[in-house]
C-alpha positions as CSV (number, residue, x, y, z in Angstrom):
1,X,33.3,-25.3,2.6
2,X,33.6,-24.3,-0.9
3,X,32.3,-21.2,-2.2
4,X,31.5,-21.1,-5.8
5,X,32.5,-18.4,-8.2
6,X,29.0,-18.0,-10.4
7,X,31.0,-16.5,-13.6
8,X,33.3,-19.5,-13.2
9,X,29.8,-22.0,-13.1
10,X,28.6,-19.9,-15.9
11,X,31.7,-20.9,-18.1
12,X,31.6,-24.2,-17.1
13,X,27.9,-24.5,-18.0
14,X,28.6,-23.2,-21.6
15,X,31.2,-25.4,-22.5
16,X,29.1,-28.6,-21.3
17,X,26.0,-27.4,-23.0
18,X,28.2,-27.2,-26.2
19,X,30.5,-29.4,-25.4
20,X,33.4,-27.3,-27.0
21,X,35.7,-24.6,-25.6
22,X,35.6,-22.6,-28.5
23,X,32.0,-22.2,-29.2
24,X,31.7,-21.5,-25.3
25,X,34.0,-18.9,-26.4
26,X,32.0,-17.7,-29.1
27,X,28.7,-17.1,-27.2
28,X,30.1,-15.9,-24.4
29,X,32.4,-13.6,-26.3
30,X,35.8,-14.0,-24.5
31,X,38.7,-15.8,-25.5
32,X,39.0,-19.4,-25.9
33,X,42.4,-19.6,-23.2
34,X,39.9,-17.2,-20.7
35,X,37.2,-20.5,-21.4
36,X,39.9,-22.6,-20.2
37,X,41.4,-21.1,-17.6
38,X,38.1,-19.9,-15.9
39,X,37.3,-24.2,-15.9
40,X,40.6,-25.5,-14.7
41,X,40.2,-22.6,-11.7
42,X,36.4,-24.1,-11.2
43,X,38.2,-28.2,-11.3
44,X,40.9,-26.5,-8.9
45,X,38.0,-24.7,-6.6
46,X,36.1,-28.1,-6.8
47,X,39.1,-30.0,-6.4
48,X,37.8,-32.8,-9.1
49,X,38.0,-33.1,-13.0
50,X,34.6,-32.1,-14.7
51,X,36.1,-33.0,-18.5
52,X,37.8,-35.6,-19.9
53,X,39.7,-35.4,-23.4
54,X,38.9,-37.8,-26.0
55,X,41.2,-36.4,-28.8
56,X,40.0,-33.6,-30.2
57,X,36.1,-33.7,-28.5
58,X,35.8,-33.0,-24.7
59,X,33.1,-35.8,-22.4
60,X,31.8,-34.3,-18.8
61,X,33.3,-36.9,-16.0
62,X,30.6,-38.3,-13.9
63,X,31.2,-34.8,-11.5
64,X,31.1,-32.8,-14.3
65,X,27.3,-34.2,-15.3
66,X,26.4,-33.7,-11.3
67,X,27.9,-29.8,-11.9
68,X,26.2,-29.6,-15.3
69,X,23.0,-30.6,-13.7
70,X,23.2,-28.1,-11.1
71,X,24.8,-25.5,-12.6
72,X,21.4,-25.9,-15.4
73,X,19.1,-26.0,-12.0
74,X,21.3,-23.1,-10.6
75,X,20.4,-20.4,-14.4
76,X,16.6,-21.4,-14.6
77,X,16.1,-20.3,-11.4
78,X,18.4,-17.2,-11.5
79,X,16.5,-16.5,-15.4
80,X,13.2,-16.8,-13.1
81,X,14.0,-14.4,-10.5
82,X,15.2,-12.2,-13.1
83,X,11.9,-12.2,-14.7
84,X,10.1,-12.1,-11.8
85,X,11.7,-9.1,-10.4
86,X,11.1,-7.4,-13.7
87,X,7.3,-8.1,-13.6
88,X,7.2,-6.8,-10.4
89,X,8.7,-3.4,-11.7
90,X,6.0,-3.7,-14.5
91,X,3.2,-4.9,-11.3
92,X,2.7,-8.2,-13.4
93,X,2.8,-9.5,-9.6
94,X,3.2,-8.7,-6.0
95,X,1.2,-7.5,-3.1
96,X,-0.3,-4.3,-1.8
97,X,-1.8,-3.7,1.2
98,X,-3.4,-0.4,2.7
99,X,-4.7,1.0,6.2
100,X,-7.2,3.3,6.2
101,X,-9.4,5.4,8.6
102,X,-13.3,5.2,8.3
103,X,-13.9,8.3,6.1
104,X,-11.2,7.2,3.6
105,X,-11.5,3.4,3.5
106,X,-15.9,3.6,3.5
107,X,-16.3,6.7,1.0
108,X,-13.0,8.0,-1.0
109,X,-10.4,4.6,-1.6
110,X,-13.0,2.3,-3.1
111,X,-12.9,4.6,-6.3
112,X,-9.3,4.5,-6.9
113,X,-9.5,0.9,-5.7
114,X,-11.5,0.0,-8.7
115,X,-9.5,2.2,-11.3
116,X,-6.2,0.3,-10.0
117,X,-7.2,-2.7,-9.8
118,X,-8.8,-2.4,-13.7
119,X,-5.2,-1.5,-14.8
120,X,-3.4,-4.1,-12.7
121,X,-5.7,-6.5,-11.7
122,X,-2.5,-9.5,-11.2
123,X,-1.3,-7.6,-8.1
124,X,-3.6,-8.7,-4.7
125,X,-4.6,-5.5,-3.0
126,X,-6.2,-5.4,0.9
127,X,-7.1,-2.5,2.3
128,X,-8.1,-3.0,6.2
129,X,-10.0,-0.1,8.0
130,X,-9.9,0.7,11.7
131,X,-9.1,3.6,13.6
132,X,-6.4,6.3,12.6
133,X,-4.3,5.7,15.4
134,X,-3.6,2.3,14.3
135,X,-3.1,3.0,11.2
136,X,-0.2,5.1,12.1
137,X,1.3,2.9,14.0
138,X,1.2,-0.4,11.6
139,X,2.5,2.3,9.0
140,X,5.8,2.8,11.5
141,X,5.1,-1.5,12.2
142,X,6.0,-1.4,8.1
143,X,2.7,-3.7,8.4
144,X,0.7,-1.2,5.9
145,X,2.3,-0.4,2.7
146,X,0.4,3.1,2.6
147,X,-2.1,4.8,5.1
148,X,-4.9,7.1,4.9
149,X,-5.8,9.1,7.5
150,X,-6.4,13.1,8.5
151,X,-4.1,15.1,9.2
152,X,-1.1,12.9,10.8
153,X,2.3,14.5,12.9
154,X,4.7,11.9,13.3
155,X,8.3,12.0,13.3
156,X,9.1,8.4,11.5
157,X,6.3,9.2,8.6
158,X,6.3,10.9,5.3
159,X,2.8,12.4,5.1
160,X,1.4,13.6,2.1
161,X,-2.0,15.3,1.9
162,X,-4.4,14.1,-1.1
163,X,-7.6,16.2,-1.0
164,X,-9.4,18.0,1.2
165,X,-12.5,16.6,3.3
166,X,-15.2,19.0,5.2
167,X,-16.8,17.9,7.8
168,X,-20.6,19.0,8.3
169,X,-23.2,19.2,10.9
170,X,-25.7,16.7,10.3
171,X,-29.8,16.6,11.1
172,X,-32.7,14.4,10.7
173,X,-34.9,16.2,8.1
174,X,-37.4,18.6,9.3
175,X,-35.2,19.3,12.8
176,X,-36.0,22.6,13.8
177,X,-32.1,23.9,13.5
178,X,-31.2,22.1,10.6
179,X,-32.5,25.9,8.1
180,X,-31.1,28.4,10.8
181,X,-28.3,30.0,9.0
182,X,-26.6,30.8,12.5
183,X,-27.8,28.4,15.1
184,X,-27.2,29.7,18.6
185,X,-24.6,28.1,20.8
186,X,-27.1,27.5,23.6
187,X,-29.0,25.7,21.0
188,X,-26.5,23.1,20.0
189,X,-25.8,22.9,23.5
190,X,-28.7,21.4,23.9
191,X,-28.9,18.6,21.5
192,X,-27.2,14.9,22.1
193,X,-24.2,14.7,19.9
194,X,-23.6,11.1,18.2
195,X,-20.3,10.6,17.8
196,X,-17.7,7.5,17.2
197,X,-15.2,6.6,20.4
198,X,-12.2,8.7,21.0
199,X,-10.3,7.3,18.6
200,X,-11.9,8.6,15.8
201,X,-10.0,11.0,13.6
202,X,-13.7,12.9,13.1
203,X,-14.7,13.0,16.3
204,X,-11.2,14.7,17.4
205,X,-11.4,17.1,14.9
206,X,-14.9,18.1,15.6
207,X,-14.2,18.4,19.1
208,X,-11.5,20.5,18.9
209,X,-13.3,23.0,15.9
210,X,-16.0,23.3,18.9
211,X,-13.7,24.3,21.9
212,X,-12.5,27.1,19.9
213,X,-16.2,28.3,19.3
214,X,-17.1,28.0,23.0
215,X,-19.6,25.2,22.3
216,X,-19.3,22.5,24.6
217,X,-20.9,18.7,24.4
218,X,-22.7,18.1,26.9
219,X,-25.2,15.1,25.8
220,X,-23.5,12.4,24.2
221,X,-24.3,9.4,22.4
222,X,-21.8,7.2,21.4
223,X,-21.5,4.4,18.8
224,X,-19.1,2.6,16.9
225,X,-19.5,3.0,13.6
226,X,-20.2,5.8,10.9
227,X,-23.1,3.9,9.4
228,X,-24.8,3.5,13.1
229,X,-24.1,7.3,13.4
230,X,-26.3,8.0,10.5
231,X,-28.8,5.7,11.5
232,X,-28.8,7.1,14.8
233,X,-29.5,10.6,13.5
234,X,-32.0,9.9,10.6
235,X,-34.4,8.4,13.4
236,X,-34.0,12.1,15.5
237,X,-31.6,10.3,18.4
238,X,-29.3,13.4,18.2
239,X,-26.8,15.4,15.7
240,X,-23.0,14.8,14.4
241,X,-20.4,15.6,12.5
242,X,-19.6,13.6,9.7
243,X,-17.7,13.8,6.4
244,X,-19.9,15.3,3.5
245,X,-18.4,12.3,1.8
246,X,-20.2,9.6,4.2
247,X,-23.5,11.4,3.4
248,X,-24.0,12.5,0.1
249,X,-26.1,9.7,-0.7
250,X,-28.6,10.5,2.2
251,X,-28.4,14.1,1.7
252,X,-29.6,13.4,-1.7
253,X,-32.1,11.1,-1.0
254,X,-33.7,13.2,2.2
255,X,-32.6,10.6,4.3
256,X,-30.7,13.4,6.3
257,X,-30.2,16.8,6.2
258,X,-26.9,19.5,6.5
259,X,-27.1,22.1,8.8
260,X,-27.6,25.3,6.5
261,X,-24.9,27.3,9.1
262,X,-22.0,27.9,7.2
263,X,-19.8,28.5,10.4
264,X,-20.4,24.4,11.1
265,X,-18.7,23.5,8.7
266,X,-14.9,22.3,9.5
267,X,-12.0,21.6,6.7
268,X,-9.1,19.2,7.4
269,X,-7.0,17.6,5.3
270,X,-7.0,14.0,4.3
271,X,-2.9,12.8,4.3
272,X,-1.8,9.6,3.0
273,X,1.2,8.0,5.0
274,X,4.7,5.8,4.7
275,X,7.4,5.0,6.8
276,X,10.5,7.8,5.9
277,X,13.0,5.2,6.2
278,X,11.0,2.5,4.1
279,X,11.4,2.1,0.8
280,X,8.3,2.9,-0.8
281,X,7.3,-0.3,-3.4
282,X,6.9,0.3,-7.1
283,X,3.2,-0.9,-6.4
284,X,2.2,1.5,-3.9
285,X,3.8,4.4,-5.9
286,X,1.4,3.4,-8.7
287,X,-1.3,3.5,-6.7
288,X,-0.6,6.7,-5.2
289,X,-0.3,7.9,-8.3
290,X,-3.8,6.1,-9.4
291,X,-4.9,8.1,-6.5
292,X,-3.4,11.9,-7.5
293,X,-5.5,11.5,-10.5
294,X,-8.7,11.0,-9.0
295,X,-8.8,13.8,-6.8
């Protein structure tokens, strides 16, 4: 099997295309004995003639047209890589695609979605939402380019928080506990909570903020979706915890109100997420960077 020496091809090519060893010479700047010997060690490699000399002027041999052709075939392509590997760099092209929890992908990404895509709008973006465990793992599957989640501990993943989310208590309007500025724990005790499955980075993080109170849940309705949450709520089915983010419109158009005790009110971080090991691609770092703006 023969294995072709490119620079060799290269030299080869530029004496065909100018059908002269010495302006080969000239635009490749090397000498006109390098031209030659860099084509008698290609004829050698090949183990054929690719010139013939016709007095002073040089013809390509029926092989040496077959090389020429390739060797022309073998550039363009290797010119078009070139050029598409730079327009990657610049994000003239390519693919992005993000995994993101609820409160992220429904209320915070769409934003920066918009701003990056403005700026590069030839790159295809997808952003896929479902619950932050998966996310997590398609990020280690190196299925996700980025992920958005809360707060995230795993030991294959760089995570890097973005902004701050707070989680508030959430009412229908009018509900008698939604003015008490410190609503007894016997109260809340009381209510249904409406809350997403298990798998919900909320839910977990609500849960956990009301164990260390001493407030338990001990009516429970649970849907699968934040938008069925608030639903749920604004027709007086029951209470829940939800990003201020998922609600500002409906706080501000009475459709629901926030519980006026300051103590039910729960910060966590929002962290955005890559594989350590990966390389992170020169699209995703622009849009992290989109992102780091915005917030």
């Amino acid at each position: 099997m023969v294995v072709l020496n490119l620079h060799r091809v290269r030299v080869f090519h530029a004496v065909a295309r100018r059908e002269s060893y010495s302006r080969a010479a000239e635009d490749l700047h090397i000498s006109q004995p390098a031209v030659s010997k860099h084509v008698l060690d290609l004829e050698e490699e090949l183990g054929t003639k690719l010139f013939h000399r016709l007095g002073r002027r040089i013809v390509l041999t029926e092989a040496g047209r077959l090389m020429a052709d390739y060797a022309e075939r073998i550039f363009v392509l290797a010119d078009e890589a070139r050029r598409a590997l730079e327009e990657l760099q610049g994000l003239e092209r390519g693919r992005l695609h993000l995994g993101a929890s609820s409160t992220p992908g429904n209320y915070l990404l769409p934003r920066a979605l918009a701003a990056f895509q403005a700026r590069y709008h030839r790159l295809e973006v997808s952003l896929d939402i479902m619950a932050s465990h998966d996310v997590v793992d398609r990020v280690i599957r190196q299925e996700l380019d980025l992920g958005f989640v809360g707060a995230t501990f795993a030991a294959d993943l760089h995570v890097q928080p973005y902004m701050e989310d707070e989680l508030v208590l959430i009412l229908r309007p009018g509900h008698p506990l939604a003015s008490v500025r410190t609503i007894p724990h016997e109260a809340l005790e009381k209510e249904t909570f409406v809350l997403r499955d298990v798998a919900s980075g909320t839910r977990t993080v609500a849960e956990a903020e009301l164990k260390t109170r001493g407030i338990t849940i001990r009516h429970l309705l649970e849907l699968r979706s934040v938008e069925a949450i608030k639903q749920a709520v604004a027709e007086g089915l029951g209470i829940s915890f939800i990003s201020r983010y998922a609600v500002a419109l409906e706080v501000r158009h009475k459709v629901l109100a926030v519980a006026a005790d300051p103590r039910l009110r729960f910060r966590r971080p929002l962290v955005m997420i890559s594989r350590k090991d990966a390389r992170i691609s020169p699209a995703a770092l622009a849009f992290a960077a989109t992102l780091q703006k915005l917030t």
